[in-house]
C-alpha positions as CSV (number, residue, x, y, z in Angstrom):
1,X,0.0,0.0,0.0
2,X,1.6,3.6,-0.9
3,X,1.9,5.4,2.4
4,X,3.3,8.6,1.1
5,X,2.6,12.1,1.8
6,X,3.2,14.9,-0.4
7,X,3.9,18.1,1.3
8,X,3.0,20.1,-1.0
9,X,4.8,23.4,-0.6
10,X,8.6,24.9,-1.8
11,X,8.9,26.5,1.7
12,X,11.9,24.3,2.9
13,X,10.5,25.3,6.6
14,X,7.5,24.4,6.6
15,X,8.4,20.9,5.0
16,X,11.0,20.3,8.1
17,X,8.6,21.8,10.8
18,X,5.1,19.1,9.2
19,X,7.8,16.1,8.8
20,X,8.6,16.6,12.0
21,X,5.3,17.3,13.7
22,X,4.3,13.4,11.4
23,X,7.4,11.8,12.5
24,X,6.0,9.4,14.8
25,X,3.6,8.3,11.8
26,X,4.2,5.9,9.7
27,X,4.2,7.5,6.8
28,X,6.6,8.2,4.0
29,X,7.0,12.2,3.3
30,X,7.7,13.3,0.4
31,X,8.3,17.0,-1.4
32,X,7.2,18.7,-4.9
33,X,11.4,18.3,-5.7
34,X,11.2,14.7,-3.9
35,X,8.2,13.6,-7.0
36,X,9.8,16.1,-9.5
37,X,6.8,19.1,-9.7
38,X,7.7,22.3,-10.4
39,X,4.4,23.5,-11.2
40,X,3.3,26.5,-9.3
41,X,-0.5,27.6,-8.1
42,X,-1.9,31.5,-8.0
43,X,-3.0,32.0,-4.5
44,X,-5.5,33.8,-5.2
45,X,-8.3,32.9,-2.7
46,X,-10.1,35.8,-0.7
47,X,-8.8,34.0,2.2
48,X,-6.4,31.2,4.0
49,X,-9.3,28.6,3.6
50,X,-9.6,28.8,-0.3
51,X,-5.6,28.9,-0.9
52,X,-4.5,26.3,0.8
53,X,-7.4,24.0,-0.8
54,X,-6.7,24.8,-4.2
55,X,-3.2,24.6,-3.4
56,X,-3.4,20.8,-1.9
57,X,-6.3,19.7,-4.5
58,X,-3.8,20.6,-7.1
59,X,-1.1,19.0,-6.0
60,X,-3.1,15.8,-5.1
61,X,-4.6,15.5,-8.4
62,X,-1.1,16.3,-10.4
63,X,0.4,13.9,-8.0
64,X,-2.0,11.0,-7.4
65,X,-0.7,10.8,-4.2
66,X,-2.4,12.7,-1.0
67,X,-1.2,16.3,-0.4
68,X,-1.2,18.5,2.6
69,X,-0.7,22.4,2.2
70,X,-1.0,24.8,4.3
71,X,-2.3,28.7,3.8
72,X,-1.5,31.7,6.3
73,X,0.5,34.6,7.3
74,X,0.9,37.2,10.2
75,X,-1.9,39.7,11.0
76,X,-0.8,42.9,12.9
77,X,-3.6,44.6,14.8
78,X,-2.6,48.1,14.5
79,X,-2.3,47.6,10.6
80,X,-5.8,46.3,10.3
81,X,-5.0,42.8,9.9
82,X,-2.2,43.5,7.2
83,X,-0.1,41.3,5.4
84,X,-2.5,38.6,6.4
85,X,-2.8,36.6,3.0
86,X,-0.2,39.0,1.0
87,X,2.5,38.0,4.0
88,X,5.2,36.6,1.6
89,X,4.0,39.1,-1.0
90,X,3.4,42.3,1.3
91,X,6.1,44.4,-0.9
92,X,4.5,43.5,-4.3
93,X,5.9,40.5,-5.3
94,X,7.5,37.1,-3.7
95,X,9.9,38.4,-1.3
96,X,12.8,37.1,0.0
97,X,13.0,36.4,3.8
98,X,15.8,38.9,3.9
99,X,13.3,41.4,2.3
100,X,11.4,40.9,4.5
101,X,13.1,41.2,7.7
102,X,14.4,44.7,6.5
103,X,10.7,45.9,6.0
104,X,9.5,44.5,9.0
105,X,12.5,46.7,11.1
106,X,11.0,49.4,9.4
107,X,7.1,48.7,10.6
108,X,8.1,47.2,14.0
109,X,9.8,50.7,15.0
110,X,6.5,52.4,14.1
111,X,3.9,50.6,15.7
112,X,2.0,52.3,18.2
113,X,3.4,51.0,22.1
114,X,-0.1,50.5,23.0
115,X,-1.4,48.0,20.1
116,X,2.0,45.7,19.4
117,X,-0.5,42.8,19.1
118,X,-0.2,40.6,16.1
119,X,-1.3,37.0,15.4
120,X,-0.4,34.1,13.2
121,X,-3.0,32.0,11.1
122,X,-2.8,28.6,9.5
123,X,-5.0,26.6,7.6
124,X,-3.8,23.2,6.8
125,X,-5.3,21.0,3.9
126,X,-5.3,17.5,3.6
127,X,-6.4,16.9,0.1
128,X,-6.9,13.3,-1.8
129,X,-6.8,12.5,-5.4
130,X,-10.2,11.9,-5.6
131,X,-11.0,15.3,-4.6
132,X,-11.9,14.7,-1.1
133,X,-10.8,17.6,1.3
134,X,-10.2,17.8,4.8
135,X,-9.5,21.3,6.7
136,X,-8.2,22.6,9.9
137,X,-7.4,25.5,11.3
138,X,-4.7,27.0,14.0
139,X,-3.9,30.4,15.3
140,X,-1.2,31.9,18.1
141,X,-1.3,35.5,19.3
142,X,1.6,37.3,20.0
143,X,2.9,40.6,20.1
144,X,5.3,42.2,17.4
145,X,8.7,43.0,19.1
146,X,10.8,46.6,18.3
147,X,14.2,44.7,17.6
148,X,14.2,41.1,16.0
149,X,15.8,38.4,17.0
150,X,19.2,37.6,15.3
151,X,19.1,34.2,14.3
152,X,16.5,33.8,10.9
153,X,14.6,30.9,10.4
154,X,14.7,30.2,7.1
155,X,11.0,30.0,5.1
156,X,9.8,31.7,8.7
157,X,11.2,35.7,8.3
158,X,8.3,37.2,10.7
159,X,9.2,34.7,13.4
160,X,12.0,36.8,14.7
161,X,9.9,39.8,15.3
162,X,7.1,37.7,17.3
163,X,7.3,37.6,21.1
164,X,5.2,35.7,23.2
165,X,4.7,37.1,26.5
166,X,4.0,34.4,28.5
167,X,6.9,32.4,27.7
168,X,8.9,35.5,27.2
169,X,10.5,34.6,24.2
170,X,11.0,34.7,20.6
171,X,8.5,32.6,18.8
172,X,11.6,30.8,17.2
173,X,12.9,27.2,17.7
174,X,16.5,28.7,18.3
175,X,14.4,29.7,21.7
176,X,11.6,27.2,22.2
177,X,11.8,23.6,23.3
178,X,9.7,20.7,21.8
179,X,7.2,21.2,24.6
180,X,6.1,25.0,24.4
181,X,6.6,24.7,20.6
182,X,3.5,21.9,20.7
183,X,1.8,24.3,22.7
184,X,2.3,27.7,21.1
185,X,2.5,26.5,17.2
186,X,-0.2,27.4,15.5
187,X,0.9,24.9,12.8
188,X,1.2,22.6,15.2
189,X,-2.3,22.9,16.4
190,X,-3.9,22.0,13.2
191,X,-1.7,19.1,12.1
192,X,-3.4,17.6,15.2
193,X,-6.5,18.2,14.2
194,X,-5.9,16.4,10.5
195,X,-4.2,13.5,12.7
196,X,-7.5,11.5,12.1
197,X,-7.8,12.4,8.6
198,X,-4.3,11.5,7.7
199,X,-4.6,7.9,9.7
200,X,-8.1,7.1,8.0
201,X,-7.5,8.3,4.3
202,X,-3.8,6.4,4.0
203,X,-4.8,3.5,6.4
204,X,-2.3,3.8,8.9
């Protein structure tokens, strides 16, 4: 029986950070590179929910093999919600993480003291190749920090500006161990919730 997973997505952190949180499965993960697509999809859904189902439907049925892809992005409070959906494209096109970091200096200096609040969203896919779809959702809330962290995460730029009070660090696995990163990822938190899914649709 194929076990395989494709996780479908060119971000080389989130492919480490859902292998890892499936590691104890047994499953066999796979990327786009590891099946050779180098098709893209136009995200352009209204929202997290629509992109990361056409995203994983696409991928499933291009594949024939099962596909999980995730939608989401940072939402700063004082900006209205902004980048939200246009997070890796905020500056008008596909940005690099270095990009990225350099703009968000710019913003983090002049947010207003009183509303630093900012949340990341996820929506995680689990799509067949029959067209079957399965969806869950995960958020963290944060607050956006004056000064980032040093150390980038690669595929995760906007990580080194969040700060998470209550554990009073960086939300960054430089700074987090295994346990408060179960807790706090919003990622994390939905891959849980397609746990069920996942076991049912690949009979594991």
């Amino acid at each position: 029986m194929d076990r395989r997973l494709l996780v479908a997505t060119k971000n080389p952190g989130k492919i480490k950070e859902i292998s890892e949180f499936l590691k104890d499965l047994p499953l066999e993960i796979v990327s786009l590179k590891d099946v050779g697509i180098e098709e893209d999809v136009e995200e352009d859904g209204k929202d997290y929910f629509e992109n990361s189902k056409k995203k994983a439907l696409f991928y499933a049925k291009l594949s024939g093999i099962p596909s999980i892809s995730d939608d989401g992005g940072i939402e700063i409070a004082a900006l209205d919600g902004a980048p939200g959906v246009h997070s890796r494209r905020w500056l008008g096109y596909v940005a690099t993480d270095e990009e990225l970091i350099e703009y968000m200096k710019k913003v983090a200096k002049e947010l207003p003291e009183e509303n630093r609040n900012a949340y990341f969203k996820t929506v995680v896919t689990l799509a067949l190749p029959s067209g079957e779809v399965f969806q869950s959702y995960g958020e963290i809330k944060g607050i956006i920090a004056r000064e980032p962290l040093a150390a980038l995460l690669e595929g995760y730029p906007y990580r080194s500006f969040f700060y998470l009070p209550e554990l009073k660090k960086f939300y960054h696995e430089s700074e987090m161990t295994g346990d408060e990163t179960k807790k706090y990822n919003h990622r994390y938190q939905a891959m849980e919730e397609l746990r069920k899914h996942i076991r049912k649709t690949i009979a594991i």
